[in-house]
C-alpha positions in Angstrom: 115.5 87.5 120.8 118.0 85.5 122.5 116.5 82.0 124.2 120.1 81.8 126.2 119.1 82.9 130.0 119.5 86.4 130.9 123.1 87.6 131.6 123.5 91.3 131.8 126.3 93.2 133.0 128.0 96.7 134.8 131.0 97.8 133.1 132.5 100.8 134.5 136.3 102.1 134.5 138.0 102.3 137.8 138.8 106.0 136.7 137.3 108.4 139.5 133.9 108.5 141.0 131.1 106.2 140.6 128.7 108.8 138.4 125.2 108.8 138.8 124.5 107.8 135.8 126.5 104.7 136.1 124.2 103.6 139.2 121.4 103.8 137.4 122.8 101.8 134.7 124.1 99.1 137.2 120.1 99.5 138.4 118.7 98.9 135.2 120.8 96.1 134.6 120.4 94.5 137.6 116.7 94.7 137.9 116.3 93.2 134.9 118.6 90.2 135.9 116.5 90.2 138.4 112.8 89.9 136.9 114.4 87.5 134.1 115.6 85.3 136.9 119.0 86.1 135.4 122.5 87.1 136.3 123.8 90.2 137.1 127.5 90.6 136.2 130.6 93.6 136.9 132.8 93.7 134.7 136.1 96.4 135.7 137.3 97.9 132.6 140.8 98.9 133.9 142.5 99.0 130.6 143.4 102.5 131.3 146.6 101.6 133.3 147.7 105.6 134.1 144.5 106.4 134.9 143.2 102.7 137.0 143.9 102.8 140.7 143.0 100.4 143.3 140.8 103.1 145.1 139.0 103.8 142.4 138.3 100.3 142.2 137.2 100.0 145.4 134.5 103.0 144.8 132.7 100.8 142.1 132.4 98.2 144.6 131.7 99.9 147.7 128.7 101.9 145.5 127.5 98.8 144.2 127.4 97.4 148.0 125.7 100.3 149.2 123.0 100.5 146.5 122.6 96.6 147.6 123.6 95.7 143.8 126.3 92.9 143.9 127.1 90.5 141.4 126.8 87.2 141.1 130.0 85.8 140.5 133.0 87.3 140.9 134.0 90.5 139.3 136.1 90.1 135.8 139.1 92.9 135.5 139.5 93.8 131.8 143.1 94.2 131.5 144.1 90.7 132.6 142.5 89.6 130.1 144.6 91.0 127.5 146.2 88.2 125.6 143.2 86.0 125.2 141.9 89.8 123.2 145.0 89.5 120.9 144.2 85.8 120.6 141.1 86.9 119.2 142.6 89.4 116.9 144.9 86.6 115.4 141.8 84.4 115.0 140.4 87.7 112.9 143.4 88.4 110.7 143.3 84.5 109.9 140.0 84.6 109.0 140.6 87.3 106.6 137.9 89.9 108.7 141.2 92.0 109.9 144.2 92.8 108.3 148.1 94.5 110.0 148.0 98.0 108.6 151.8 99.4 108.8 151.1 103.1 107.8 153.4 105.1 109.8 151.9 108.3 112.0 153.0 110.3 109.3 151.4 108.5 106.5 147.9 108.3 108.8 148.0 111.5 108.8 148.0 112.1 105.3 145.5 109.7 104.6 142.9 111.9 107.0 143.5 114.6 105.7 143.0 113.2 102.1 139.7 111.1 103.3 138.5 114.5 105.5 138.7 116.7 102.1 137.1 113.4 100.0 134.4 112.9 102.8 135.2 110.0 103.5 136.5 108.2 106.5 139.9 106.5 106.5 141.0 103.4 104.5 144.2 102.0 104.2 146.2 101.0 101.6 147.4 98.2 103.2 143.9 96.8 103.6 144.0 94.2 100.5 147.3 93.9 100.3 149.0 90.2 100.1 149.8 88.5 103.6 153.4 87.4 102.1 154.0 90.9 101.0 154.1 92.3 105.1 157.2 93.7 106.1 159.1 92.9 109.4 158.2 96.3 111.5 155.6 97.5 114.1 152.1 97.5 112.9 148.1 98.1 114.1 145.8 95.3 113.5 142.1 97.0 111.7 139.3 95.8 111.4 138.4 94.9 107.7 134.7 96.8 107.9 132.3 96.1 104.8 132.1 99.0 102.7 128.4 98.4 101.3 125.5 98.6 103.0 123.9 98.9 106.3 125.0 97.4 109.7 121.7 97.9 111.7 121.6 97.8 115.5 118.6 96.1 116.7 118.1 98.4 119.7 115.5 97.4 122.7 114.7 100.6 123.8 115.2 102.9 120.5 114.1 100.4 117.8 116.4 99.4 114.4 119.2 102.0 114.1 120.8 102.0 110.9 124.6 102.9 110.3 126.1 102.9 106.4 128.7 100.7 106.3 130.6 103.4 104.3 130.8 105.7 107.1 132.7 103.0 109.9 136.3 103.5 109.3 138.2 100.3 109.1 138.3 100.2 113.3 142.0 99.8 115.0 141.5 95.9 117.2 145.3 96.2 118.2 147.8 98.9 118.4 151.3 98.9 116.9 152.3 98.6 120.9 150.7 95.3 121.2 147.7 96.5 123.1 144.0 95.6 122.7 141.5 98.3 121.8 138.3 99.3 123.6 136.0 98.2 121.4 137.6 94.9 120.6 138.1 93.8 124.4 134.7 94.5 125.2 132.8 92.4 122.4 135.6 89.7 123.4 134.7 89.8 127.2 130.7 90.2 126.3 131.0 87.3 124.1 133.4 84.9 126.6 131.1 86.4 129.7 128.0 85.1 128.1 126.5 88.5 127.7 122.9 88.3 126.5 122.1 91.9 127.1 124.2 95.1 126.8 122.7 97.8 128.7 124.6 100.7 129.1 124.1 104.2 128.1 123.1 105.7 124.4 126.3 107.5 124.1 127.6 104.3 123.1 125.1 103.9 120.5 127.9 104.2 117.6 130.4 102.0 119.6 127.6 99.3 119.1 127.8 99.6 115.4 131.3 99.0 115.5 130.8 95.6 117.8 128.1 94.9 115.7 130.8 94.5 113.0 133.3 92.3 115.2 130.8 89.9 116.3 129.9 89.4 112.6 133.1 88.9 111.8 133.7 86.3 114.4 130.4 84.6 113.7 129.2 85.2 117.5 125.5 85.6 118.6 125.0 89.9 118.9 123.5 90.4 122.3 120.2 92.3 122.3 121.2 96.0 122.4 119.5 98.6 125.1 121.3 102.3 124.9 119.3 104.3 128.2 118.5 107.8 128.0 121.5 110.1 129.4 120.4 112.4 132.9 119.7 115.5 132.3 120.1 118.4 135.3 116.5 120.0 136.3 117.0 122.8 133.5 117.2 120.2 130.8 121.0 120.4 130.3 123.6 118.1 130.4 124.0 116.9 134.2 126.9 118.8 135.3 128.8 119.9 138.2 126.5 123.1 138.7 123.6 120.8 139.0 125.1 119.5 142.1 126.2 116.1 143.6 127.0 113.2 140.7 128.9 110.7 142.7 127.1 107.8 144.6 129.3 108.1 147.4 128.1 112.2 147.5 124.4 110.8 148.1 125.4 108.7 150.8 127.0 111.8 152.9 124.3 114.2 151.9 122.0 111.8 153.9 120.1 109.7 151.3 119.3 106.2 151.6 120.2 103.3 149.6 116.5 102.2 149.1 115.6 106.4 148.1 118.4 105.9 145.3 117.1 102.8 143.9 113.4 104.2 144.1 114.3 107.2 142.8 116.8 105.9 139.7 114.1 103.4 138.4 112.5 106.3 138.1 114.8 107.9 135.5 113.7 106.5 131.9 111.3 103.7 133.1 108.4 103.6 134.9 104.8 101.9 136.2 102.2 104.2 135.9 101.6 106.8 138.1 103.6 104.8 141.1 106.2 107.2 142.8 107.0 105.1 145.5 107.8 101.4 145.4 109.5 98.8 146.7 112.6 96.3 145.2 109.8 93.3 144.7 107.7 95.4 143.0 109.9 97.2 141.0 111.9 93.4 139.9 108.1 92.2 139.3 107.0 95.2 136.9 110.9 95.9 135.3 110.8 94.9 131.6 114.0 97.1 129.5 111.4 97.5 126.5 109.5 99.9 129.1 112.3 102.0 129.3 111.8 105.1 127.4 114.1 107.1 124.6 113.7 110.7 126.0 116.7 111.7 128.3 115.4 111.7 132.1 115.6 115.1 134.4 117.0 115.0 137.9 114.5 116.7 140.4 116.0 117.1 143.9 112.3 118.1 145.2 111.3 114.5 144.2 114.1 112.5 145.5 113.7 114.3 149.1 110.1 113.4 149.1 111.3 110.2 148.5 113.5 109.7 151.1 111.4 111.4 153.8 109.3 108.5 152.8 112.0 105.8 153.3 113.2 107.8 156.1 109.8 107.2 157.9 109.8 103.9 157.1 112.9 102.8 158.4 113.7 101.3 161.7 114.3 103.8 164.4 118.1 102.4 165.4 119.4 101.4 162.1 118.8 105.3 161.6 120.4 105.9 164.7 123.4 104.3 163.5 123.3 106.7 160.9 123.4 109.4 162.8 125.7 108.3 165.1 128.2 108.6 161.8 127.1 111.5 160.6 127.8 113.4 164.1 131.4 111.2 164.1 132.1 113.1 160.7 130.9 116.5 162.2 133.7 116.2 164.7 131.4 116.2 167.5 131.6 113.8 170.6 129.5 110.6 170.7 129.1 109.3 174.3 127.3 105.7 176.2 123.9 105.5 175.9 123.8 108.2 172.9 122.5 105.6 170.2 120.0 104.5 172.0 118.6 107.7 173.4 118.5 108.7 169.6 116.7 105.7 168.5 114.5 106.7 170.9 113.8 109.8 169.7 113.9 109.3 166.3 110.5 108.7 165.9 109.1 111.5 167.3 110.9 114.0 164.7 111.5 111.7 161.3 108.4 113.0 159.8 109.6 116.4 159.0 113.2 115.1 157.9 114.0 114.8 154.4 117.7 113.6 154.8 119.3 111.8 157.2 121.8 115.0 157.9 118.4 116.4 158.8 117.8 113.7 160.9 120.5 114.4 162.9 120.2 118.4 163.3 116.9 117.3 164.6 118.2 115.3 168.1 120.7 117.1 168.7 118.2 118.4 171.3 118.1 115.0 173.5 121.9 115.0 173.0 123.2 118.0 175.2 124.4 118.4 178.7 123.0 119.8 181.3 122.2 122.8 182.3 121.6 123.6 179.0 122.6 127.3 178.0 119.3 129.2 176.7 119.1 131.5 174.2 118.2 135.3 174.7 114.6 134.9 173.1 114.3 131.6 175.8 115.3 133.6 178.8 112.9 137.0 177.9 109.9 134.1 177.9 110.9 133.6 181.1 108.9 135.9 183.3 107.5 135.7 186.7 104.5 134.4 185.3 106.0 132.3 183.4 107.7 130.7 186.2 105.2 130.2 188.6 103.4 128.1 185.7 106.3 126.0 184.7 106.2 125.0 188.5 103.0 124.0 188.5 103.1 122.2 185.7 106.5 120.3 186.7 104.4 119.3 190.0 102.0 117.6 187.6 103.7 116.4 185.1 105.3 114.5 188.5 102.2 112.9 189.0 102.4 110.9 185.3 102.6 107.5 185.8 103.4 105.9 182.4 105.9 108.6 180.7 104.6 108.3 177.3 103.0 110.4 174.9 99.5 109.2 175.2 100.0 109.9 178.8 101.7 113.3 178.7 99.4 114.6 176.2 96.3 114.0 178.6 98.4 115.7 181.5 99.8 118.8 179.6 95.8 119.3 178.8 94.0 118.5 182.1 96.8 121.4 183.4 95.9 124.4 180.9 92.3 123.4 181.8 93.1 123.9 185.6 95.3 126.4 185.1 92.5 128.3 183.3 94.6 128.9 179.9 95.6 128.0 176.5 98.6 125.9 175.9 100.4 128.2 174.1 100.7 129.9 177.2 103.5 128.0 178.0 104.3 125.8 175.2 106.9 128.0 173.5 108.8 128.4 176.8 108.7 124.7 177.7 109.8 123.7 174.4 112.8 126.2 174.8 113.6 124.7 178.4 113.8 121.1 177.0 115.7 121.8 173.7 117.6 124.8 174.7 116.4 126.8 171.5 117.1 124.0 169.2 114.4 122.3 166.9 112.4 119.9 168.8 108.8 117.9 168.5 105.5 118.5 170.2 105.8 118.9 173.3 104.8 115.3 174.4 107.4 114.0 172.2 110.2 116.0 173.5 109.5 114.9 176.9 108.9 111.2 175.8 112.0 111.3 174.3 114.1 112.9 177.1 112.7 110.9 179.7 111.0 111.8 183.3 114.3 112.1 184.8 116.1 114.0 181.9 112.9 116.4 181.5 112.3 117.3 185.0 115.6 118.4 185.4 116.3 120.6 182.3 113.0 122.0 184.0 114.4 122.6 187.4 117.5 123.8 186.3 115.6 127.0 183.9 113.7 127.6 186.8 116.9 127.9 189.4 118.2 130.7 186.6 117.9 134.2 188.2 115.7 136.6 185.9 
């Protein structure tokens, strides 16, 4: 193990969406930064110049910023540093470790097909030849891999794994055009970065041979090694686009919160004990990457909503009004003065039962309408004479309520049924459906609470001025 202090690092290509998988990566990385007292670095890999854009760029770091995971120093872009990569190949090839291989494609291609029917993987001839014997035309630059024995990779979370050195091919570092090679850049940037841990996921198990090989080559400390378990979809397979949203950026408009991601990733391949629910401290205090386990992790959408109902509930009434406020933006639908802060009002009164924040918002759109509010059919036939004649009586008391506040309006709405001689679900469906219009609303105290007197009376008064 290394004594250097902790530098890990997030190395994504600016390629499309930021994946799921990736955030939990960045998560795992970062925590442990974190509970090391370490440094938690990004890293762009944006070799890939047809397929790199600036916007995709920009989704990396506007994920990272809303999962509240930036680094600490500035981000390094991959393809800039291309010719300190080739300066590192030349230092290779001097050293004797990598050797210019000028087969032409046609000659490759005979050579795989030879070593596919020998079983073997490919070698060329070009690999001992004699420096003064190169000829003056294009070439690749390879890797000079040992052909005996094992290379093994010391892996944190799945132990020793153990590659024979006959089966790595003699790895390309340069290509005939002059440009670096994945595997190459990334030891090369690990290595200049300071990278004590690479923790990134196990489909790069048999890359980590292969950088195994190049840091031996350069005589460079290996970084410790942690490959994480992929994330499965809830019917064990592959996560997938049938399994629903992937992207970090599709969690954020499906009405998760940041903290409910983090909670929930941590989740995925590590844990402490039976703890469902915990907070960033706790989860940088108990974090250690040899608790993470080898077994591939499931997705289960039942657990991350009960995980953000919790965070939901927790959350302070106007930054989730904020949230709203977006959300019915996006909807198309229009946001007037003194709308945010009749939400965060309400907000409290109808969280509990919300498991997103898109459900959140379904759930004021009650305080939000203008009056008179247009009732339903099943509102109006609850409407009788009867009916009436109660509401009236109750509107006179419910006059008499000094504080407006549920405590308050509990007490009243019970002191009337017992004067009035009746239950309250005499009238409390009706009353409900004259202060929400029909749509989903709290208890009854809570929807008047959140209305106010003024508000409340009238959407009374004006269902009781309807003709029957």
């Amino acid at each position: 193990m290394s004594d250097r202090p902790v530098r890990t690092r997030i190395a994504p290509s600016p390629t499309g969406m930021m994946h799921i998988g990736t955030a939990r990566t960045a998560l795992f990385n970062w925590l442990f930064a974190r509970h090391t007292g370490g440094t938690f670095l990004v890293r762009v890999e944006d070799t890939d110049r047809e397929r790199s854009t600036e916007a995709a760029v920009q989704v990396i770091f506007g994920g990272l910023n809303w999962l509240g995971m930036t680094p600490d120093e500035p981000p390094v872009f991959q393809y800039a540093r291309a010719d300190r990569h080739r300066e590192v190949v030349a230092e290779l090839v001097a050293r004797g470790q990598a050797y210019r291989d000028y087969m032409t494609a046609e000659e490759l291609e005979i050579e795989r097909e030879r070593a596919r029917s020998e079983g073997r993987v490919v070698r060329s001839a070009w690999r001992e030849a004699d420096p003064s014997t190169w000829p003056d035309r294009p070439y690749a630059v390879r890797l000079k891999s040992p052909l005996e024995g094992d290379t093994v990779v010391a892996d944190a979370i799945k132990g020793d794994v153990r590659f024979q050195n006959s089966t790595l091919d003699d790895l390309i570092l340069l290509r005939s055009d002059g440009n670096p090679t994945y595997n190459l850049a990334v030891v090369v940037d690990d290595h200049d970065m300071a990278i004590t841990h690479v923790i990134r996921g196990d489909d790069h198990l048999n890359n980590a041979a292969r950088q195994t090989v190049i840091y031996q080559a350069m005589d460079w400390e290996i970084p410790i090694w942690a490959h994480l378990p992929m994330i499965h979809g809830p019917d064990g397979a592959k996560l997938s686009k049938r399994h629903g949203s992937q992207a970090v950026g599709e969690f954020d408009e499906m009405g998760y919160l940041p903290e409910t991601l983090r909670n929930y990733l941590a989740k995925l391949g590590w844990g402490h004990g039976d703890d469902e629910i915990f907070s960033d401290a706790q989860a940088i205090a108990w974090f250690d990457i040899k608790d993470v386990v080898s077994a591939p992790a499931r997705l289960d959408w039942a657990k991350l909503n009960h995980i953000n109902n919790h965070y939901i509930r927790e959350a302070d009434p106007a930054r989730l009004a904020g949230l709203v406020i977006e959300i019915l933006k996006r909807r198309g639908e229009v946001v007037r003065q003194g709308d945010e802060t009749l939400i965060t009002r309400t907000i409290p009164f109808v969280r509990d039962g919300a498991k997103t924040t898109l459900e959140l918002a379904d759930t004021v759109a009650f305080v939000l309408k203008s009056r008179p509010l247009a009732l339903p059919e099943k509102a109006l036939s609850q409407l009788t004479d009867e009916t009436r004649a109660r509401l009236g009586r109750l509107r006179g008391a419910l006059t008499q309520v000094a504080d407006w506040n549920v405590p308050s309006l509990e007490l009243a709405i019970r002191a009337f049924a017992e004067s009035d001689g009746v239950g309250i679900g005499k009238f409390g469906a009706p009353l409900r459906s004259v202060l929400s219009g029909g749509a989903p609303a709290p208890d009854l105290a809570g929807a008047l609470t959140a209305l106010g007197r003024d508000e409340s009376l009238g959407r009374i008064d004006d269902a009781l001025s309807l003709r029957a």
